[in-house]
N, C-alpha and C positions, 0 to 999 in steps of 0.2 A: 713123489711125495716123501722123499727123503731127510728133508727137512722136519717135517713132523715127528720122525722118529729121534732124530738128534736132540729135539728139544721140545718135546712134547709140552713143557707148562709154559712155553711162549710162542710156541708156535701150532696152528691150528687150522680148521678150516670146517665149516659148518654145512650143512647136509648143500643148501641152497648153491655154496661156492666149490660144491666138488668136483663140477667142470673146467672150472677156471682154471688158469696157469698159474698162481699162485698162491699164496698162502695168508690169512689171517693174523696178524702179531700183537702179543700183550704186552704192550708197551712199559708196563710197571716190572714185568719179570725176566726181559730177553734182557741178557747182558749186550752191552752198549757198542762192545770191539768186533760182537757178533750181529748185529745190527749193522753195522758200519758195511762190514764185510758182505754182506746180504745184497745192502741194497747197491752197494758202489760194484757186485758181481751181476744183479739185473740192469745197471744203466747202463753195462756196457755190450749186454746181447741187443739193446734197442737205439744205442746212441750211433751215430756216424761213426764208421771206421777210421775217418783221418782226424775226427774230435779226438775218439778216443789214443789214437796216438799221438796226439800232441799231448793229450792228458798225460799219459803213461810217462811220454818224454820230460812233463815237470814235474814227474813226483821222483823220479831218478836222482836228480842233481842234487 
């Protein structure tokens, strides 16, 4: 829950979701480049490892 603490007024997580693996987001407060960064670091613990290297391989060039 590290995350929480970086950004406590956009990031969060309610009694209900304290099991979960993730976090709650205030979409009006979280800056936009940290967002980006968030979700495009969770799609690539759950996406295909050879997507994600083709991915990786066109964001290089």
């Amino acid at each position: 829950m590290l995350l929480i603490y970086y950004d406590p007024q956009s990031l969060f997580v309610t009694p209900h979701y304290e099991s979960y693996p993730g976090v709650i987001v205030r979409l009006r407060t979280v800056d936009t480049a940290h967002l980006h960064e968030l979700l495009l670091e969770a799609w690539k613990t759950v996406a295909p490892k050879q997507v994600v290297r083709e991915w990786e391989g066109r964001e290089r060039k």
